[in-house]
PQR file of N, CA, C, O and H, with PARSE charges and radii, in Angstrom:
ATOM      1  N   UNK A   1       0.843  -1.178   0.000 -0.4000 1.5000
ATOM      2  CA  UNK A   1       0.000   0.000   0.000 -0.0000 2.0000
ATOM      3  C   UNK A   1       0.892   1.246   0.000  0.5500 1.7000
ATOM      4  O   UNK A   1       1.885   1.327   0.722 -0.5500 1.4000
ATOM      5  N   UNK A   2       0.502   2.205  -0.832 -0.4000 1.5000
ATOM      6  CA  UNK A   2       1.321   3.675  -0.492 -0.0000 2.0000
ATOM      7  C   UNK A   2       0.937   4.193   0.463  0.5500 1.7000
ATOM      8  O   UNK A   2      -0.091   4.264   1.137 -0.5500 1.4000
ATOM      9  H   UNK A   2      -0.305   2.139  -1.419  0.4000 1.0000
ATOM     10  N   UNK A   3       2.461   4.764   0.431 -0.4000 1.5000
ATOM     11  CA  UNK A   3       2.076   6.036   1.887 -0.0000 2.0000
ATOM     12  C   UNK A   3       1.614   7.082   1.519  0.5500 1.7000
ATOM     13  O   UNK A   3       1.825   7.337   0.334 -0.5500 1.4000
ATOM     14  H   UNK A   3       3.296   4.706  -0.117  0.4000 1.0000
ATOM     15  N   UNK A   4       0.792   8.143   2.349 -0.4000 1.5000
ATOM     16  CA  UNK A   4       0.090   9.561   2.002 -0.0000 2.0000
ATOM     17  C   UNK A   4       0.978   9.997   1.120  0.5500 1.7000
ATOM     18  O   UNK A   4       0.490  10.464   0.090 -0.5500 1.4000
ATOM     19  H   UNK A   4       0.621   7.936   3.312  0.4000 1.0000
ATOM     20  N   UNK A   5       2.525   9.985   1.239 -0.4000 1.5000
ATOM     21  CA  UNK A   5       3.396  11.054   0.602 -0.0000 2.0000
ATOM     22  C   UNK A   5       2.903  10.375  -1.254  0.5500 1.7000
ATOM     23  O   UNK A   5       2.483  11.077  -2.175 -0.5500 1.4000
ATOM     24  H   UNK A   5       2.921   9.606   2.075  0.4000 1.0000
ATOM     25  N   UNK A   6       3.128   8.980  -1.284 -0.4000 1.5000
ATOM     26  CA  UNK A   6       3.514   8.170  -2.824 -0.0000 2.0000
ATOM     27  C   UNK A   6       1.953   8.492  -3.146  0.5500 1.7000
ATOM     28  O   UNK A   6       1.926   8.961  -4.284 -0.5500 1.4000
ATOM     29  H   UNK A   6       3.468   8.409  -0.536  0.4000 1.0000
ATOM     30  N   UNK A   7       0.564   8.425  -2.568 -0.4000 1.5000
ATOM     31  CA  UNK A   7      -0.450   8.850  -3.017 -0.0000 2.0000
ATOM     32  C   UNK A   7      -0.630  10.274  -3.397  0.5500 1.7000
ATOM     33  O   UNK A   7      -1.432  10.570  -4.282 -0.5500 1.4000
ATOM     34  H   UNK A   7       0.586   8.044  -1.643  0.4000 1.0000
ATOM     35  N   UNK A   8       0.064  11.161  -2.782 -0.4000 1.5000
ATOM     36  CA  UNK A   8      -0.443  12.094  -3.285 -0.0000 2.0000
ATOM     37  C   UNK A   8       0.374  12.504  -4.633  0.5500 1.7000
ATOM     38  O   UNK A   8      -0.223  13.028  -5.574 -0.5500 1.4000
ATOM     39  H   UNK A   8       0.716  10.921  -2.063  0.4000 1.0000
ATOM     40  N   UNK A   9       1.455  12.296  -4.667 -0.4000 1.5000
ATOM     41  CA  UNK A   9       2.332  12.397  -5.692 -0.0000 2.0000
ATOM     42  C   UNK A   9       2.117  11.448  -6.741  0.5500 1.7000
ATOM     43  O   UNK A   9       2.764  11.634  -7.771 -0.5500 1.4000
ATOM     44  H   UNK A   9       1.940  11.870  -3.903  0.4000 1.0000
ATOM     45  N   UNK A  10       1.208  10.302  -6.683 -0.4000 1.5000
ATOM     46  CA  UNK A  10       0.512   9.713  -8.029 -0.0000 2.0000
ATOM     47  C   UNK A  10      -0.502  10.686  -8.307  0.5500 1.7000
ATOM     48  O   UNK A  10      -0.473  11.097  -9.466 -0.5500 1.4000
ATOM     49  H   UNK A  10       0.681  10.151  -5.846  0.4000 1.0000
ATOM     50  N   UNK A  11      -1.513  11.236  -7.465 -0.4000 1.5000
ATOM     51  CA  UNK A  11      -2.251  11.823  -7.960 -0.0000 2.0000
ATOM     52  C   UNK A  11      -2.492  13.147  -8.275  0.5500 1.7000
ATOM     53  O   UNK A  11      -3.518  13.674  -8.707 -0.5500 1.4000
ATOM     54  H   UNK A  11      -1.536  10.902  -6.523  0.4000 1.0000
ATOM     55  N   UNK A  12      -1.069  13.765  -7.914 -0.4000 1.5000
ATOM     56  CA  UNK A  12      -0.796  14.961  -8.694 -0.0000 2.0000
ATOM     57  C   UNK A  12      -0.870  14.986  -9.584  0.5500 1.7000
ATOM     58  O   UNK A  12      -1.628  15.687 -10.252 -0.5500 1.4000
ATOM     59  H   UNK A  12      -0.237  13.337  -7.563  0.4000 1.0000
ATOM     60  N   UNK A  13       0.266  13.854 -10.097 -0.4000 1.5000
ATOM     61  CA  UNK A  13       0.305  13.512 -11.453 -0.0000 2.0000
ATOM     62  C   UNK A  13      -0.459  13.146 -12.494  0.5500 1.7000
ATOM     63  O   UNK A  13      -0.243  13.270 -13.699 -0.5500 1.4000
ATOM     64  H   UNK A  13       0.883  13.284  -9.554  0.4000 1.0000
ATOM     65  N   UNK A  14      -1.583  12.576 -11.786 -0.4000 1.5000
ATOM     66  CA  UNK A  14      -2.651  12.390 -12.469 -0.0000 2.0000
ATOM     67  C   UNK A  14      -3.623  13.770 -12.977  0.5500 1.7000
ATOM     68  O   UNK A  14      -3.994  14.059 -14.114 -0.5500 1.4000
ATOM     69  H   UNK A  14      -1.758  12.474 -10.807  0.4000 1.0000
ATOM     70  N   UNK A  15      -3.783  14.235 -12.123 -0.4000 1.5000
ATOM     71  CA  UNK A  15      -4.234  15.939 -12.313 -0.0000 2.0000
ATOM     72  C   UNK A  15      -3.489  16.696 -12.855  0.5500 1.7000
ATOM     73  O   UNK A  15      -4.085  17.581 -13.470 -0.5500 1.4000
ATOM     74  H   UNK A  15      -3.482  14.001 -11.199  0.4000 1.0000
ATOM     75  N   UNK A  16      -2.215  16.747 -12.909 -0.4000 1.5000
ATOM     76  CA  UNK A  16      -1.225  17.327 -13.935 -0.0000 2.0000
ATOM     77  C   UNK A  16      -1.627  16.929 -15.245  0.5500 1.7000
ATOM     78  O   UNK A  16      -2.156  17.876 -15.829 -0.5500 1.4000
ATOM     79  H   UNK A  16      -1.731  16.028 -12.410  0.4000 1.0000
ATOM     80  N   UNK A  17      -1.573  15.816 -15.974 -0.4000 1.5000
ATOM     81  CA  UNK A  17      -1.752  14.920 -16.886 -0.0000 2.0000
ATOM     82  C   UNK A  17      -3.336  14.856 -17.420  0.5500 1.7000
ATOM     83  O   UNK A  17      -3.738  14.432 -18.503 -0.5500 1.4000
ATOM     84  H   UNK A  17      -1.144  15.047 -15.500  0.4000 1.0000
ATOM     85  N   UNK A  18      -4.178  15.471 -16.199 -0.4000 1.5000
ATOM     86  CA  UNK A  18      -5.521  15.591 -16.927 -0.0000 2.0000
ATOM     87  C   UNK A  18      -5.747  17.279 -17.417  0.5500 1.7000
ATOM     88  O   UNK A  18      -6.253  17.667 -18.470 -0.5500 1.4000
ATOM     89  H   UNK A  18      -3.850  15.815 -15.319  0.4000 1.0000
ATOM     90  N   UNK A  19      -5.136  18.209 -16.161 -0.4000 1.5000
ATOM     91  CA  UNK A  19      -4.954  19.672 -17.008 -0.0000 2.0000
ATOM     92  C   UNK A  19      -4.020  19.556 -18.367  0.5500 1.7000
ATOM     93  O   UNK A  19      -4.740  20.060 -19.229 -0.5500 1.4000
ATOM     94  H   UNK A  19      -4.725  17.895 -15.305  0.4000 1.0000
ATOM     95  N   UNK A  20      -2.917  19.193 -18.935 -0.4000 1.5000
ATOM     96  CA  UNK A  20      -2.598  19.082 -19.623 -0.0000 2.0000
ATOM     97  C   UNK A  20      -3.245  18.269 -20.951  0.5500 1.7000
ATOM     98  O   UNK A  20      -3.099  18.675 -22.104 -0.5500 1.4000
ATOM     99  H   UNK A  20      -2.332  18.783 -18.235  0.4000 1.0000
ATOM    100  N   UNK A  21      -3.967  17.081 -20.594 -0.4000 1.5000
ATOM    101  CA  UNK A  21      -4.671  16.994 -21.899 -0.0000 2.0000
ATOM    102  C   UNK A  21      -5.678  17.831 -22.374  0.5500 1.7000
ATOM    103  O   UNK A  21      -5.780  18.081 -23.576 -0.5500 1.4000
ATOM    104  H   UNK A  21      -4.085  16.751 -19.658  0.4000 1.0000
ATOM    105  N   UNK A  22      -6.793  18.503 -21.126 -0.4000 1.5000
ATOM    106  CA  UNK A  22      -7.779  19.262 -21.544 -0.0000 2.0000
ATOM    107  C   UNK A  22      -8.836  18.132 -21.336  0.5500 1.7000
ATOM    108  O   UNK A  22      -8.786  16.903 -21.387 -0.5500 1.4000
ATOM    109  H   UNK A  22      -6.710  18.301 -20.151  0.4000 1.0000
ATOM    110  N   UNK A  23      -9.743  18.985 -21.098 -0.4000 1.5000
ATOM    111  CA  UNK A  23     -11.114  18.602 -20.325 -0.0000 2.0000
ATOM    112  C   UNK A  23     -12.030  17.840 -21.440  0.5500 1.7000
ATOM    113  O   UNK A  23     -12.839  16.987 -21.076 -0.5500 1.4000
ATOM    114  H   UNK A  23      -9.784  19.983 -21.056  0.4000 1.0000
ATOM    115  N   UNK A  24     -11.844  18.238 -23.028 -0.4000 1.5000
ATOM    116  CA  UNK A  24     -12.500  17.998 -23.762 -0.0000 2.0000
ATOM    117  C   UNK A  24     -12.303  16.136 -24.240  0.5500 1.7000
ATOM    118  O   UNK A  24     -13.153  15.455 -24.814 -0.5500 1.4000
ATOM    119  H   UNK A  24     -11.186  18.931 -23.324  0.4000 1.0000
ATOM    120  N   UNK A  25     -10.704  15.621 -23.706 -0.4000 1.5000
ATOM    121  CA  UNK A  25      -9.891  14.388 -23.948 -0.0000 2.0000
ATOM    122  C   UNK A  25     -10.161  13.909 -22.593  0.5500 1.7000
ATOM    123  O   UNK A  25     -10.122  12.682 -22.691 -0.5500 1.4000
ATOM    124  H   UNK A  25     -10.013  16.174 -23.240  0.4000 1.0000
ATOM    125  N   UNK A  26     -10.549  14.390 -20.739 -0.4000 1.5000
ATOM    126  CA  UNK A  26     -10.484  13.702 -19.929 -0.0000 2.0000
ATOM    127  C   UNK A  26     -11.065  12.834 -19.399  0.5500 1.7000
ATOM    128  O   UNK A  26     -10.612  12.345 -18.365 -0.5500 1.4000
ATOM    129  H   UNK A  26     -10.581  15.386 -20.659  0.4000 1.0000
ATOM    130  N   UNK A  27     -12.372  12.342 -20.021 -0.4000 1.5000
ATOM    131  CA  UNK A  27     -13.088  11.467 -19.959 -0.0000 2.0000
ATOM    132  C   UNK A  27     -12.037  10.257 -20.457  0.5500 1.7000
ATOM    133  O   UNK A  27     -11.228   9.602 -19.800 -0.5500 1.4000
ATOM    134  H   UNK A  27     -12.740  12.739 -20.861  0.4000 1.0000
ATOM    135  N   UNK A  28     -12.278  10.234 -21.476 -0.4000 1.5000
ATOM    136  CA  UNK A  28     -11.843   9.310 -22.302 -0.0000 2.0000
ATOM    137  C   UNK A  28      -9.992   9.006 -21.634  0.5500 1.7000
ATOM    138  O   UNK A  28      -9.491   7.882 -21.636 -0.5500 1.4000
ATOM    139  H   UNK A  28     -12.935  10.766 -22.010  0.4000 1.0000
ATOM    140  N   UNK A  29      -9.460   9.916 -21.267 -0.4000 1.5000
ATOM    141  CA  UNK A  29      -8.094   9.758 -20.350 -0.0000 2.0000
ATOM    142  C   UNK A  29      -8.523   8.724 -19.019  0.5500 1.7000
ATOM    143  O   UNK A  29      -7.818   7.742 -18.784 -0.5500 1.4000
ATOM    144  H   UNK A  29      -9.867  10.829 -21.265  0.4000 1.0000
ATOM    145  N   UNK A  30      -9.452   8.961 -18.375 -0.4000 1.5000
ATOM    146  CA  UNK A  30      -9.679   8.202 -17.228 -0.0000 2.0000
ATOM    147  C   UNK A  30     -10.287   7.283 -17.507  0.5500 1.7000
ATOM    148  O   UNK A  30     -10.274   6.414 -16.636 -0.5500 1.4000
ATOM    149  H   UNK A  30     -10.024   9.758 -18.566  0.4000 1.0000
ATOM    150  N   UNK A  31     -11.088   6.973 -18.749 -0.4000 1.5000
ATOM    151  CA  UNK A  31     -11.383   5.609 -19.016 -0.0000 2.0000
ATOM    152  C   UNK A  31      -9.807   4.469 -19.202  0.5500 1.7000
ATOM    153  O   UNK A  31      -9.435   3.508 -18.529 -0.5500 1.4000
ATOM    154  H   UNK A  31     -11.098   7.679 -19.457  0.4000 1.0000
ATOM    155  N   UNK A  32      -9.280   5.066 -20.276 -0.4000 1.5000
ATOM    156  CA  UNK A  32      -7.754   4.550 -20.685 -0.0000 2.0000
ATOM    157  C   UNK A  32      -7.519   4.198 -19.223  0.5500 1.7000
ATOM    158  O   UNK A  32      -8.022   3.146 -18.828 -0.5500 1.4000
ATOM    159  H   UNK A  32      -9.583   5.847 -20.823  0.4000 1.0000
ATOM    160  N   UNK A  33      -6.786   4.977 -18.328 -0.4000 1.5000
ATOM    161  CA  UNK A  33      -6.186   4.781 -17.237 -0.0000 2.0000
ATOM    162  C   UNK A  33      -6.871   3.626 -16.362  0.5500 1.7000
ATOM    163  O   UNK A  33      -6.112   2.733 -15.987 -0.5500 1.4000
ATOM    164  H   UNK A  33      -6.377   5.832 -18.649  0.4000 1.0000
ATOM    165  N   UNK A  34      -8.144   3.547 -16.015 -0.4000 1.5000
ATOM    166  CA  UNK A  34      -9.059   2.833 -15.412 -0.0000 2.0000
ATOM    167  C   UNK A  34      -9.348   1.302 -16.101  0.5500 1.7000
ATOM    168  O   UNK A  34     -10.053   0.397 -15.656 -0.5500 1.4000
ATOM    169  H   UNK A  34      -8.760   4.273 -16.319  0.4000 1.0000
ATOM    170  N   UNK A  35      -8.646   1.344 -17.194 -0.4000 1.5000
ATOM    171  CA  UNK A  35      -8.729  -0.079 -17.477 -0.0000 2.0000
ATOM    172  C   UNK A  35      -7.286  -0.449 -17.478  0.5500 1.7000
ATOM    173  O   UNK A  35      -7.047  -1.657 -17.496 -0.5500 1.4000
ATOM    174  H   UNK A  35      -8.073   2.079 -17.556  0.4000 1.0000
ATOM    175  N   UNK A  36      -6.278   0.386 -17.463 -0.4000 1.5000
ATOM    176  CA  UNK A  36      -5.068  -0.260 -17.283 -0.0000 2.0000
ATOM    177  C   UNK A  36      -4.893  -0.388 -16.038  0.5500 1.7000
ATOM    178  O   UNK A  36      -3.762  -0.766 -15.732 -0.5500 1.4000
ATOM    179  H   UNK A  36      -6.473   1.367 -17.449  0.4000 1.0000
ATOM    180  N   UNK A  37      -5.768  -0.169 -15.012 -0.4000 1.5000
ATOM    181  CA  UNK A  37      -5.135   0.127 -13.363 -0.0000 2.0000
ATOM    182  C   UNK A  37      -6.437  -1.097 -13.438  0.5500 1.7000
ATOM    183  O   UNK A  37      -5.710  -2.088 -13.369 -0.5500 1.4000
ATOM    184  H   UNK A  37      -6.686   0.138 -15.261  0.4000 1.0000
ATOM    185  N   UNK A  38      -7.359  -1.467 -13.499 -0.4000 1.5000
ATOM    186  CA  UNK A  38      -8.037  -2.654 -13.524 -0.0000 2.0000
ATOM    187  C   UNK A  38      -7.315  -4.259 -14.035  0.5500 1.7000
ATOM    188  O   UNK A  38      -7.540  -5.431 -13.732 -0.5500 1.4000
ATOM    189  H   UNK A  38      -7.949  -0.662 -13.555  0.4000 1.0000
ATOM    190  N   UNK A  39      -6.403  -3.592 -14.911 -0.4000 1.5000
ATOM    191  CA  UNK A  39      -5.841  -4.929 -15.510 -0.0000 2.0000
ATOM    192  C   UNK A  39      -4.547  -5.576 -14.676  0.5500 1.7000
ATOM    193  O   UNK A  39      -4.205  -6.743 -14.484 -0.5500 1.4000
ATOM    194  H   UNK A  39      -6.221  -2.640 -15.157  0.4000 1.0000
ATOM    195  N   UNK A  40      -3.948  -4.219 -14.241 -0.4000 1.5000
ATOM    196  CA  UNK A  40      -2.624  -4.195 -13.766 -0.0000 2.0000
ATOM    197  C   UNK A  40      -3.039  -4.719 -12.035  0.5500 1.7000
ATOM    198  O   UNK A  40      -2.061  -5.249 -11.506 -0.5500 1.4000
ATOM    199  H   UNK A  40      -4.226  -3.271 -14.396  0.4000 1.0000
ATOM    200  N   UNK A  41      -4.405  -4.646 -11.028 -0.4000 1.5000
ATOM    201  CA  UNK A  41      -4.759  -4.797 -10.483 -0.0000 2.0000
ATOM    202  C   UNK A  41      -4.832  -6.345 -10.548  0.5500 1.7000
ATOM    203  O   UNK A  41      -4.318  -6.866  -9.558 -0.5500 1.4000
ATOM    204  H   UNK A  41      -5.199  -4.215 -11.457  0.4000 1.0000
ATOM    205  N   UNK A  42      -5.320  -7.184 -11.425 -0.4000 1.5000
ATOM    206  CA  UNK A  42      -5.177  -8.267 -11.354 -0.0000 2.0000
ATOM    207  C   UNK A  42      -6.355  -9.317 -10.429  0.5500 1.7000
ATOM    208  O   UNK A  42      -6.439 -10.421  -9.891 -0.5500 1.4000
ATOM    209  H   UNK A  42      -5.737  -6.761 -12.229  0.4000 1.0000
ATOM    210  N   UNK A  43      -7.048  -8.209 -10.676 -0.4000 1.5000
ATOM    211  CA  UNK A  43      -8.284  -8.992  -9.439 -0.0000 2.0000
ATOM    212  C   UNK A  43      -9.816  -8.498  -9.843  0.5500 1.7000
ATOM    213  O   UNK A  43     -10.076  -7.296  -9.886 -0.5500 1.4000
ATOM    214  H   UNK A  43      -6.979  -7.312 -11.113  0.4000 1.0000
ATOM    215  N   UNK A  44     -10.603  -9.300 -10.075 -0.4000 1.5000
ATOM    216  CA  UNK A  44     -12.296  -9.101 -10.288 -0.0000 2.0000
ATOM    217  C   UNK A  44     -12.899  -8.558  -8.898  0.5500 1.7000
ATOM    218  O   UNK A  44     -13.492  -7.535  -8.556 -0.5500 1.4000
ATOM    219  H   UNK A  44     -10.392 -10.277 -10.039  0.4000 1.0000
ATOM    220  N   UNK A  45     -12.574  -9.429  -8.426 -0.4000 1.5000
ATOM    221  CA  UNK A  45     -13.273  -8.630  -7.018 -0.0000 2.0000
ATOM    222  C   UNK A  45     -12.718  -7.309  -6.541  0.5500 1.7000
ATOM    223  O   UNK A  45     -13.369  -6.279  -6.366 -0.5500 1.4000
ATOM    224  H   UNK A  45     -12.092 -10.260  -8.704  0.4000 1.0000
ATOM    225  N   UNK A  46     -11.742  -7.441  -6.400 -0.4000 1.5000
ATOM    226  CA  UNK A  46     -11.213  -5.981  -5.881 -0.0000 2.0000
ATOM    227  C   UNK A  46     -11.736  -5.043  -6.623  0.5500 1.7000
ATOM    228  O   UNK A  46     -12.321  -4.241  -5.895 -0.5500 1.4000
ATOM    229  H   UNK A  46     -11.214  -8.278  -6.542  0.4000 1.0000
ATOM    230  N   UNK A  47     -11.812  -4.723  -7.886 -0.4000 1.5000
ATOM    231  CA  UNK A  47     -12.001  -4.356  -9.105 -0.0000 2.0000
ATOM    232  C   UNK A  47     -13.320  -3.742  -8.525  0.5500 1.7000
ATOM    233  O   UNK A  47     -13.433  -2.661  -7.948 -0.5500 1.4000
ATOM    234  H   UNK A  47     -11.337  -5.375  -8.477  0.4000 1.0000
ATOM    235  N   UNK A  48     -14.651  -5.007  -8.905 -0.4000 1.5000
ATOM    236  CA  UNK A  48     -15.940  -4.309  -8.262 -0.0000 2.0000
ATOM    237  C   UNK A  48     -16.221  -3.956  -7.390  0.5500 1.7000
ATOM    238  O   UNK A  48     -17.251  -3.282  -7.387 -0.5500 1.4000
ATOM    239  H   UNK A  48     -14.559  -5.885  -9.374  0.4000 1.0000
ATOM    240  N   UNK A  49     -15.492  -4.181  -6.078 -0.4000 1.5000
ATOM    241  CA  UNK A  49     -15.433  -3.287  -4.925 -0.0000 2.0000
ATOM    242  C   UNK A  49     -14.637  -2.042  -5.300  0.5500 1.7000
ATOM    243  O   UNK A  49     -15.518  -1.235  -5.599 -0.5500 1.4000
ATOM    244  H   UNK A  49     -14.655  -4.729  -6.080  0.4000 1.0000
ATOM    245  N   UNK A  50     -13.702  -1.564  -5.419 -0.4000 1.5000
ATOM    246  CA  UNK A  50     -13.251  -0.492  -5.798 -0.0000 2.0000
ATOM    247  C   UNK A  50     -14.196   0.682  -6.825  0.5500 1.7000
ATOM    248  O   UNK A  50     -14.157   1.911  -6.789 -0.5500 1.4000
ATOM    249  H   UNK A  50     -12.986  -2.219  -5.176  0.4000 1.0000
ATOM    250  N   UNK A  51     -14.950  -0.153  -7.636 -0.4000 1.5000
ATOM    251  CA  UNK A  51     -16.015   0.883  -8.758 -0.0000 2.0000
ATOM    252  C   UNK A  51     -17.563   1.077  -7.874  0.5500 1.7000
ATOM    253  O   UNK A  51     -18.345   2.012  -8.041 -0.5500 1.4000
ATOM    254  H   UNK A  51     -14.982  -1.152  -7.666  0.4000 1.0000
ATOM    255  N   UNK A  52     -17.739  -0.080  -6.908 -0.4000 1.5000
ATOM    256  CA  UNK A  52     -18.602   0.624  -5.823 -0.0000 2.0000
ATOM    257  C   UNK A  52     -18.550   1.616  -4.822  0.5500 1.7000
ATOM    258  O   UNK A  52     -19.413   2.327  -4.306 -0.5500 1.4000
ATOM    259  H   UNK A  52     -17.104  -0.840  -6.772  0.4000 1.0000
ATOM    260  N   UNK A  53     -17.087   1.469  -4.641 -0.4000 1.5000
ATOM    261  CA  UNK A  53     -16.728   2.521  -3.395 -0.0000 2.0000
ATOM    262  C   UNK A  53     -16.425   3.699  -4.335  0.5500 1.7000
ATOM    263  O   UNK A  53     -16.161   4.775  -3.799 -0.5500 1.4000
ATOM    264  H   UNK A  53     -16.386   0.891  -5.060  0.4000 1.0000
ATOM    265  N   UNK A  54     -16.431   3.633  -5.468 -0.4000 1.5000
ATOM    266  CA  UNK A  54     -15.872   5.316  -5.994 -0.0000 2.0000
ATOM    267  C   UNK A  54     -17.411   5.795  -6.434  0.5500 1.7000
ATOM    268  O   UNK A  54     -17.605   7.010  -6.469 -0.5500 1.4000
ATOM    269  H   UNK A  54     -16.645   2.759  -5.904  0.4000 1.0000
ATOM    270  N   UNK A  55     -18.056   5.272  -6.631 -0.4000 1.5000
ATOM    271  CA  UNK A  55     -19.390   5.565  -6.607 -0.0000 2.0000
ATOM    272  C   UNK A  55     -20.322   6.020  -5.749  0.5500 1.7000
ATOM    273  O   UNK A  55     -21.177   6.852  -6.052 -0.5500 1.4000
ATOM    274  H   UNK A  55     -17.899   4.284  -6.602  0.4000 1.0000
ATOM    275  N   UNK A  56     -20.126   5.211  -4.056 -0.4000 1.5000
ATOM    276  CA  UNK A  56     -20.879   5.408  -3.177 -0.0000 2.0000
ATOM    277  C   UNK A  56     -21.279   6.771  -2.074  0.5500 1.7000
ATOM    278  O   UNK A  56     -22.150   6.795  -1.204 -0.5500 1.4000
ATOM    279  H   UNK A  56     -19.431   4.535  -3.810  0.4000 1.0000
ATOM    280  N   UNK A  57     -20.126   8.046  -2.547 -0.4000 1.5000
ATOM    281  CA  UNK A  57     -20.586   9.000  -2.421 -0.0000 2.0000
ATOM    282  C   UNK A  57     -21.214  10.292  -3.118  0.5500 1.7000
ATOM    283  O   UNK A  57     -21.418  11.452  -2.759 -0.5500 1.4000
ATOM    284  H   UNK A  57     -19.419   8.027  -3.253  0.4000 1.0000
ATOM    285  N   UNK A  58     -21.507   9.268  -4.726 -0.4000 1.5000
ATOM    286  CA  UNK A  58     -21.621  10.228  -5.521 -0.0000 2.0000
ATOM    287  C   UNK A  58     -23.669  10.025  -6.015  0.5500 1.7000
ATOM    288  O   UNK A  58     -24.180   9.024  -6.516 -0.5500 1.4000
ATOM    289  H   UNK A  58     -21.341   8.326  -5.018  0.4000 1.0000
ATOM    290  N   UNK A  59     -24.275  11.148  -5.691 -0.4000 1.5000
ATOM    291  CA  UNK A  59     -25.385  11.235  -5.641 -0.0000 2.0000
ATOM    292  C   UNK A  59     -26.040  10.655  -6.373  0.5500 1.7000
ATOM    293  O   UNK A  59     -26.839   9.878  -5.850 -0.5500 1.4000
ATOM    294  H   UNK A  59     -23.859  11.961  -5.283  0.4000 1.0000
ATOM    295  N   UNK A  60     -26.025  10.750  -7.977 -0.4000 1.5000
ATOM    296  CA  UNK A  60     -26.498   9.877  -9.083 -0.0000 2.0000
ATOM    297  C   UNK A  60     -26.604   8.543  -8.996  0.5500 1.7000
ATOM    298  O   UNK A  60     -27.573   7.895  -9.393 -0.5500 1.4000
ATOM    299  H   UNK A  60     -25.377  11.382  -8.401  0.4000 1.0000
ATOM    300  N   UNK A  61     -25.501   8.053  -8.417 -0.4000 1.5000
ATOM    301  CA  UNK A  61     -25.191   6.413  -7.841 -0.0000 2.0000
ATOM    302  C   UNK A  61     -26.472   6.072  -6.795  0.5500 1.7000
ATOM    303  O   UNK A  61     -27.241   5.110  -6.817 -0.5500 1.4000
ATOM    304  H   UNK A  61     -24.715   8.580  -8.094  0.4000 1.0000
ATOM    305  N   UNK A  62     -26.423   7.027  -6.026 -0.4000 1.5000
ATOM    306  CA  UNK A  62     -27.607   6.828  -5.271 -0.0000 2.0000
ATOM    307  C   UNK A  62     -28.944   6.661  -5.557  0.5500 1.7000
ATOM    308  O   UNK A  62     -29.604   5.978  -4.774 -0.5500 1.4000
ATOM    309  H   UNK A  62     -25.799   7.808  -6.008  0.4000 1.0000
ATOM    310  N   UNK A  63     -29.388   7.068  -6.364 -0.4000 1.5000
ATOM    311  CA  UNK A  63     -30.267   6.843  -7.108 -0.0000 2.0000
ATOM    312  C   UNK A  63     -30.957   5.703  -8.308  0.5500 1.7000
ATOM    313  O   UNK A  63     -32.102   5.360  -8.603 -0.5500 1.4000
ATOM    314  H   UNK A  63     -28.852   7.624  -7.000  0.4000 1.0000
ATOM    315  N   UNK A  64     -29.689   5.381  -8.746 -0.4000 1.5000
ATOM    316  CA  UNK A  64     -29.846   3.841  -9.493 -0.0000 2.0000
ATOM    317  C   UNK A  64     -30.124   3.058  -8.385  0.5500 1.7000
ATOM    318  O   UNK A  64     -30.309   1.848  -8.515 -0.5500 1.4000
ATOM    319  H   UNK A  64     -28.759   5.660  -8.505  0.4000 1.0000
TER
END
């Protein structure tokens, strides 16, 4: 597991890398990424637990 410091510094980078492509490409950037971090993950379950928990505070989710 990373530490706070290696998390936040992936996900700078990730936000660096999404201002730099532009908002109009970042969908489609976090799809790309989200299936290589699914693959590279190596696990089904983890996988659908992880796409429930990124969901479960987001209002729309709530609603389905």
């Amino acid at each position: 597991m990373m530490n706070a410091s290696e998390l936040d510094a992936v996900y700078t980078a990730l936000c660096k890398t999404m201002t730099r492509i532009g908002e109009p490409d970042a969908t489609l950037f976090l799809a790309r990424f989200a299936l290589l971090a699914i693959d590279a993950l190596d696990d089904a379950h983890k996988a659908m637990s992880l796409i429930d928990a990124a969901c479960d505070e987001m209002p729309v989710c709530a609603q389905a």
